[in-house]
N, C-alpha and C positions, 0 to 999 in steps of 0.2 A: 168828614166821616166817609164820604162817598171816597175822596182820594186815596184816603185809607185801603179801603176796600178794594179798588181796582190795581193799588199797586200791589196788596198780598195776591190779586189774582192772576196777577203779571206774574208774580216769581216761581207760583205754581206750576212745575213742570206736568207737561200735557203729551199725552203721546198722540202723533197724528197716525192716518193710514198711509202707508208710498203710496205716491201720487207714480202718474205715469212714466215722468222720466226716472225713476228711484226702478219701478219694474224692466223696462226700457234696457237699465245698467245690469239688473243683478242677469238682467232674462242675456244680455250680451256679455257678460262675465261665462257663462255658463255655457256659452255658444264657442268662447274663445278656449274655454277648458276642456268641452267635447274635442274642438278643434286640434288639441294641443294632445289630447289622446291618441285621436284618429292619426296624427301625422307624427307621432314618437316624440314630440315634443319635452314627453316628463317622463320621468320616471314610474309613473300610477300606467302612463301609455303603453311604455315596452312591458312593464307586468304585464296588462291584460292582452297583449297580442301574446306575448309567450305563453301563456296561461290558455289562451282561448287555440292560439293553433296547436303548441303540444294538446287540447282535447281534440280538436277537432282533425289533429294526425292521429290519436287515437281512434274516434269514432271513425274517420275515413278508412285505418286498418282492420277495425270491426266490420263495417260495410264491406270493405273488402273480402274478407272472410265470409261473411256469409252469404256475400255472390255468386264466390266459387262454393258453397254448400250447394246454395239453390239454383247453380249451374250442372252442379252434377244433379240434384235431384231432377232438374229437368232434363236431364241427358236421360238418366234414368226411367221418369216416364215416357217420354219420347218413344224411348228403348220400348219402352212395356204395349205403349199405345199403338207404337208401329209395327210390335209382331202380333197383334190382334189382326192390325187391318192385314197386312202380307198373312196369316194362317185363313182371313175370312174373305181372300181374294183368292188361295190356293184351295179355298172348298171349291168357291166356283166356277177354278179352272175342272179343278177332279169332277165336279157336278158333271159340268160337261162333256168332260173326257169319255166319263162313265156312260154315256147317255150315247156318244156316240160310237164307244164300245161293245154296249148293249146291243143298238142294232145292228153293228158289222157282224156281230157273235151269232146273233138270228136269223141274220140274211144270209150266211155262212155255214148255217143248220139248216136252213130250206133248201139252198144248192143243194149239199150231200146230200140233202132226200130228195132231190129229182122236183122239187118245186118251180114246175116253168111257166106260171101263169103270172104275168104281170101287177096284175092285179093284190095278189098274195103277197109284194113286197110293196104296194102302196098300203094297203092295210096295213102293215107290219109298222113300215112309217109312222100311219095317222094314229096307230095307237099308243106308240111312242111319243109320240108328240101331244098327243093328247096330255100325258102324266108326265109332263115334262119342267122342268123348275121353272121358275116365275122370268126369270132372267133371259132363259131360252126361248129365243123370236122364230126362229128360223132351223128346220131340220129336212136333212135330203139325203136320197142312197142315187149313187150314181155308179152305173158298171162301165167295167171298161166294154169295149165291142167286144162283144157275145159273150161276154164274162157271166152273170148269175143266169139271162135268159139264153140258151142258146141259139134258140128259131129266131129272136130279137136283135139287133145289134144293139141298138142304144135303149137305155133308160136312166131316167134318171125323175124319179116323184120328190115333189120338193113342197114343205108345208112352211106357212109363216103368218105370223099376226104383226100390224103394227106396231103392239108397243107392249111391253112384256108387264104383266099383272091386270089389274080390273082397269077400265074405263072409269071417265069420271061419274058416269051413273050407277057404277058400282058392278057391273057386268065385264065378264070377263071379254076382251076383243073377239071378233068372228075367226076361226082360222079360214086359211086360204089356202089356194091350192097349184102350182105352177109345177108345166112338167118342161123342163131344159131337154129333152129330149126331140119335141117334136119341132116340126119347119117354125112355126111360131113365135117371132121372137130370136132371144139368142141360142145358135145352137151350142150346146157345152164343148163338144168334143173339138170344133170350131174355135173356142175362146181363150185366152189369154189363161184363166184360173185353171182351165185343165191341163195346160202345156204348166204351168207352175206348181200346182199342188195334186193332179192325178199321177201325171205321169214319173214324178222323183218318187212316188211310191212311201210317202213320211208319213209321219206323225208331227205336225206341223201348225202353230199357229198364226196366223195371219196378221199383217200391222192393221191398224185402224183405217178402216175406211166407210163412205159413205154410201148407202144404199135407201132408196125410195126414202129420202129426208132422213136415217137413222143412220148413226155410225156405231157401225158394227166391228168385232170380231169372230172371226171362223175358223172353225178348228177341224182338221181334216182326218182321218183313221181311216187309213189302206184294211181292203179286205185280202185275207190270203186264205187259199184253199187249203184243205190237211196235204197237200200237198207241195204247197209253196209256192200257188200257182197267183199272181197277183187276180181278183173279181173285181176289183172298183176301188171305191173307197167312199164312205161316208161323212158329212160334215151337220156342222153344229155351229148356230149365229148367235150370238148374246149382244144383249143392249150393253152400249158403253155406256150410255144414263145408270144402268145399273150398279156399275163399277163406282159411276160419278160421284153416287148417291150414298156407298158405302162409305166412300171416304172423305164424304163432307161431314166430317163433324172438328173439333177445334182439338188441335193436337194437345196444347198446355194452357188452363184456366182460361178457357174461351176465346182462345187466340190459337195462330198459325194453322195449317192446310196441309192435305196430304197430294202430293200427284205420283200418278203411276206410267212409268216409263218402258219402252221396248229397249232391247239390248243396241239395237241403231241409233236411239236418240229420240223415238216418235213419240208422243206425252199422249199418249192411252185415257188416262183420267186427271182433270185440274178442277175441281170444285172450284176454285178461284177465281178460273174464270173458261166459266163454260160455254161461254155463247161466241167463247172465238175459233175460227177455224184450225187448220191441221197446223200443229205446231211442234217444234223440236225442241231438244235444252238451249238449244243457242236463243231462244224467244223467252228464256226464263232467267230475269236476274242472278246473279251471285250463283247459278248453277253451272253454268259455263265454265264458270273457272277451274271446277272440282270436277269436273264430268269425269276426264281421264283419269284421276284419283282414285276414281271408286269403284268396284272390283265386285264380281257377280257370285262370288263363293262367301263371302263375307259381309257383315255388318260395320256401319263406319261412321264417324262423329265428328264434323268441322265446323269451322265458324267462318260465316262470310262477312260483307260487308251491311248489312242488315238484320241478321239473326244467323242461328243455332240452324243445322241442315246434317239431319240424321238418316240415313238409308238402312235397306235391307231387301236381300232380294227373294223371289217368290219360287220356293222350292218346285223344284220340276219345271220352270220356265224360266226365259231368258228376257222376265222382267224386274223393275227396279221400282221398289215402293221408298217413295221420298218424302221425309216427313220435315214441316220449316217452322218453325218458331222463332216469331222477332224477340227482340232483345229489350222491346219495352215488356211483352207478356212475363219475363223471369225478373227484370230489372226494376219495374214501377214500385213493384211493391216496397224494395227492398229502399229506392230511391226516396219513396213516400216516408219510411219510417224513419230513413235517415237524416232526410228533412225535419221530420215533427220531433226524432230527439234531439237531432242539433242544435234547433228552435230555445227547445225546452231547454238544454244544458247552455245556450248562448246567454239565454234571459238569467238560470240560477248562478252560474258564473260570472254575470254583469253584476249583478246585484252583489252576490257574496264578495265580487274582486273591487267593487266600489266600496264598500261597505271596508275592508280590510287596508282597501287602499285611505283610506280617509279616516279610519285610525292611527293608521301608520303616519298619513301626513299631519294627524295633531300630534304624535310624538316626536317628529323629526320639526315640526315648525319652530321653536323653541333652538334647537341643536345647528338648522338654518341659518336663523337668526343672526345666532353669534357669530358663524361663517361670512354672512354676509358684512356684517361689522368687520369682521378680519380684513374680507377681499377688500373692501376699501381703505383699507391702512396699507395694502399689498398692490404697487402698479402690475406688477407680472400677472398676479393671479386677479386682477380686477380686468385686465385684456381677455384674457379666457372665462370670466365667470357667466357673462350675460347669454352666450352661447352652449350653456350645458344646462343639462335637467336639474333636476335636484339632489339626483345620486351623485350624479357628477362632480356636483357642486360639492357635496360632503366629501365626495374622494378627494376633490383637486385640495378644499382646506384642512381634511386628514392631512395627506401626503405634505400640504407645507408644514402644517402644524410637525409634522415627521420628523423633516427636514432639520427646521429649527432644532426642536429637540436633540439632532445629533449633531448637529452642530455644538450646542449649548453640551451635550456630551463631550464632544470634542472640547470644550473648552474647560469642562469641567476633568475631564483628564488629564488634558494640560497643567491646571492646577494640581492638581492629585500626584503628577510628577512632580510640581516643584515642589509641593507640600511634602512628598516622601524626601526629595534631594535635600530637603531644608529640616526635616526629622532626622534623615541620617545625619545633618550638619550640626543640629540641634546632640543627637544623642555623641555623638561625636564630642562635642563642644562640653554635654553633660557631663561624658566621664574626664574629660581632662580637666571641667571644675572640682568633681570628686576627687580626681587623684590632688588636684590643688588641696579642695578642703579637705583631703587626708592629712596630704603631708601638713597643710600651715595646721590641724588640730596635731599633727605632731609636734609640729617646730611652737608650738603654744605650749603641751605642754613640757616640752624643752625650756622653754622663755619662762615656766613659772614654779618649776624646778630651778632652775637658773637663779632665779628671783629669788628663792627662796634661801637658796646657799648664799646670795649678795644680801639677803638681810640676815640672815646669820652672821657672815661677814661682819657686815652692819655694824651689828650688833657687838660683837670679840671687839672689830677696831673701835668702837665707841666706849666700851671698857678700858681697853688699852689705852686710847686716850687716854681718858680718867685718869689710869694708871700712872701713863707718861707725865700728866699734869701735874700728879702728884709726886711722883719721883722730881721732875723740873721743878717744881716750886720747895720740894727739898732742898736739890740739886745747888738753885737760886738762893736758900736761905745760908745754905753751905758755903756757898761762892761767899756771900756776904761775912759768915762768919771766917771765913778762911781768910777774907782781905782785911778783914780786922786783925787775925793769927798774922797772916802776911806783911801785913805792918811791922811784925815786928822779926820777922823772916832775914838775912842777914843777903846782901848783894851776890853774894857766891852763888845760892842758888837758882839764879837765874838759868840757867840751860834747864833745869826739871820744870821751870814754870813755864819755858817755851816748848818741853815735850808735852806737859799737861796740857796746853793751850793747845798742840797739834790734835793731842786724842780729843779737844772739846770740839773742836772744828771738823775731825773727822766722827765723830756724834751727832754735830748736826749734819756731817750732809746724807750719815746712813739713814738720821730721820726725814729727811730732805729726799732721799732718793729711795728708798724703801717705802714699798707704798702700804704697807700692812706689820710695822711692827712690832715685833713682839716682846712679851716681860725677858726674856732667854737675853736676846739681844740688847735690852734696856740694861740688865744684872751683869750682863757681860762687860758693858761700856762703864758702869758703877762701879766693879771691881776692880777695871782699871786706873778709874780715876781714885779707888782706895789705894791700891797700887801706889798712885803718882803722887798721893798725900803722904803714904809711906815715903816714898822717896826723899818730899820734901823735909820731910821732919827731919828724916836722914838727913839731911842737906842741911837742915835747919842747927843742926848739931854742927855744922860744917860750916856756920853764917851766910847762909847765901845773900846774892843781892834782894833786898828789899824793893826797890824800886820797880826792879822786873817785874818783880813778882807779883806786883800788885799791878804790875798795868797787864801781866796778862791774865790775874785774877779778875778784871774788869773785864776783858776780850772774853774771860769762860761765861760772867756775868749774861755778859751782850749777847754769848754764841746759846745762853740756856734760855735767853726771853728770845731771839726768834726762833730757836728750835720748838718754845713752847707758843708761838704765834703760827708758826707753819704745823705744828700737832693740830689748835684749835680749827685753824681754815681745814685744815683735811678733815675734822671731823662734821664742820659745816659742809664739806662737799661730801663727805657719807650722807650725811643728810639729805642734805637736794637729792641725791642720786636715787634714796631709798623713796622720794616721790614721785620721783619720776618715775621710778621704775615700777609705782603700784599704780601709775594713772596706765601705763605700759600692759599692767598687768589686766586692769579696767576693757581696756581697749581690744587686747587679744582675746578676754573671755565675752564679748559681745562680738567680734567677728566673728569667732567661733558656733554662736548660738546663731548667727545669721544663716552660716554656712549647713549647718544641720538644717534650716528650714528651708533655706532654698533646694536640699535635697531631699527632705520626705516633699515638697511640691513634683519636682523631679519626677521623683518614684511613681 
């Protein structure tokens, strides 16, 4: 019982789980089929590289497009942000202008009034300077020798604070008070700045320079009297921090920097970097290369080696506001999303091209198959098979399968000629049997017409016979009674009985040699031999010989029994003839019926 039991549970089929090596395989199957992807190996492989780069030539000419969008939009802004800063650097040139317009105007209106007290244009100053923009450090009137005072030669009251706006405790800096006038220090009319900007007599702004720790610009306004006569000229200091400070902020989505430049090249403001000393464009990347490019009447837009570099210059002065945006601040975004769709369309496109691909390969596995059966019946195509994909594989046993085919065409045309050479030979061959079985159902029923006249025939000479028979065994009894008469016939007439005897002899040979006949001719030979009976009697009357007469009354005897033995044979050979001639007639009307059937097959 127990053996029982263990052998049905032997037969029991059991499913195990894959063990390691069984995962081991399928996990290295899968690795050799990625493999065979990755390197164009199959035909699933060049699908999805074609598939996947014609997208990703798409998506790369989408990105492309809408980098030159958000190329111009940032040109655009760029555009919008840097004629903010150039209109909100040309207030606080005009600021200044103004400011030291103002006082040339008032220092100008106390001359004409006779205003000679020194004193009257430092107030004038300090109270200017007092209501003076946040920006503005530094304000001073300086005449030329004896210009606003007479009785004076020089003057020149000069106000300034350290640093322009509140301190860090929230108080405005102390003004201060310097007179370049007196032995003290520098004297003005003595120095460098008044052979530079008193004496050419301008309207003049100054490059950047460095004063008591602050880098300053100055702006210079000739006085003239109503009469043209030069008094001085007044100036005006502003904090470059201030400049600094405007144009620190981020030109595009919190990226790139503005710096402001002189028409020389001297970099006025660099939020970028501001705690480096005096510097020009040649000290600024990818600026150098464009400096002489760009043009003081005009706005202008190029791309360096690091970013977008947009200018625009500062109305009424012969400065350059320069705005830079790298090319990650326009480019990340666009590079980010084009990542995360690529991503996304890499993954739905794997999937959906696997997915299509692995239909496609259960419908072609099958169609393979039999290919592969082929290539090994095929040495040519079994040298090239193990080296091609699967497409391949189906082209190379299409194309032989092709091949064969036209060949097997070829051979099947070949036949198809001789088949027609052998139908024309056949139709050929047909009508000349037709014209045969025409003519021979003619000449049939010629042969049974024919036949039919020869049994008629037949039939008249079989009568005739009869007749002759009849007449001969007359004829015969005749003979006999005549050689009885003859007996008693007289020797004389012997010559009638050897004429008689001619005409019995020529009797029989006309029935001897006449093949058909007739009573005419039988009545004809009977009147003569009445005739020669006449004769004899005549004769008889005349004694002829006896003797004769009866030996040639035996010769008639003899000549009427074989003329009546050659009548019977010829009527035996109507006979024969008349069966021959119906087995004749048998024969023709069954060739005939043949010959109609082998021509309605024909047909």
């Amino acid at each position: 019982m127990r053996s029982k039991v263990s052998s049905a549970n032997s037969t029991t089929p059991t499913t195990t789980p894959a063990g390691p090596a069984q995962l081991t395989k399928q996990q290295t199957n899968w690795q050799k089929n990625l493999l065979g992807w990755l390197q164009l190996h199959s035909f699933g492989g060049r699908l999805f590289w074609m598939i996947m780069l014609g997208a990703l030539t798409g998506i790369g000419g989408m990105a492309f497009l809408f980098s030159e969008m958000i190329k111009y939009q940032a040109e655009e802004q760029v555009r919008s942000t840097l004629d903010g800063k150039v209109n909100a650097i040309a207030s606080v040139t005009e600021a200044a202008e103004t400011l030291a317009y103002g006082l040339g105007v008032s220092a100008t209106t106390l001359h004409e009034r006779k205003a000679q007290y020194p004193d009257t244009y430092r107030e004038l100053t300090l109270q200017l300077f007092e209501r003076r923009p946040e920006f503005v450090v530094g304000l001073g009137l300086g005449q030329r020798e004896n210009g606003l005072v007479a009785n004076q030669a020089w003057l020149f009251p000069y106000y300034w604070v350290n640093s322009p706006g509140e301190n860090s405790s929230g108080r405005q800096a102390p003004v201060q008070y310097e007179d370049f006038a007196d032995d003290d220090g520098e004297f003005y009319p003595e120095s460098q700045r008044f052979r530079e900007y008193f004496l050419p007599q301008k309207e003049v702004w100054t490059d950047l320079y460095t004063s008591k720790n602050n880098q300053l610009l100055t702006y210079y306004f000739p006085l003239l009297s109503s009469e043209g006569r030069w008094l001085g000229s007044t100036l005006v200091d502003i904090d470059a921090s201030y400049l600094r400070d405007l144009l620190d902020v981020p030109v595009f989505r919190k990226q790139g920097n503005f710096i402001l430049l002189t028409r020389s090249g001297q970099v006025i403001a660099d939020p970028a970097d501001a705690d480096a000393g005096p510097q020009t464009y040649e000290d600024i990347a990818d600026l150098k290369d464009f400096w002489y490019d760009s043009t003081f009447e005009d706005t202008g837009f190029f791309e360096g080696e690091a970013g977008y570099w947009a200018y625009a210059s500062v109305p009424g002065q012969d400065w350059l506001v320069f705005g830079f945006v790298p090319y990650a601040a326009v480019f990340n975004r666009i590079a980010l999303i084009t990542l995360t769709a690529t991503g996304l369309m890499v993954a739905l496109l794997s999937v959906a091209i696997s997915l299509a691909i692995r239909n496609l390969g259960r419908r072609l596995r099958p169609v393979l198959n039999q290919c592969n059966q082929l290539a090994k019946t095929d040495d040519n195509l079994l040298a090239q098979w193990d080296n091609q994909d699967d497409l391949n594989q189906l082209s190379l046993a299409f194309f032989n399968m092709l091949e064969k085919l036209n060949l097997n065409q070829e051979t099947i045309r070949r036949h198809e000629q001789k088949i027609q050479t052998e139908t024309l030979h056949a139709g050929q061959v047909s009508e000349q049997f037709e014209g045969f079985a025409t003519l021979f159902s003619d000449q049939a029923e010629e042969q049974q017409m024919l036949l039919r006249h020869v049994q008629e025939l037949g039939a008249q000479l079989t009568n005739n016979s009869q007749s002759v028979d009849i007449q001969l065994d007359a004829l015969s009894t005749m003979g006999r009674a005549l050689d009885g008469e003859l007996r008693r016939v007289p020797a004389h007439s012997s010559e009638t009985l050897v004429m008689l005897e001619q005409q019995l002899q020529e009797l029989s040979r006309a029935i001897n040699r006449v093949e058909h006949p007739s009573a005419t001719q039988l009545q004809t030979l009977a009147s003569l031999a009445s005739q020669n009976i006449a004769t004899l009697r005549a004769h008889d009357r005349r004694w002829p010989s006896i003797d004769s007469l009866q030996q040639q009354t035996g010769n008639i005897t003899k000549a009427g029994e074989v003329a009546a033995e050659g009548a019977r044979s010829m009527v035996d050979t109507s006979r024969s003839m008349t069966e021959k001639l119906t087995k004749v007639e048998r024969i023709a009307n069954l060739l005939t019926q043949r010959a109609k059937s082998v021509l309605s097959a024909l047909d």
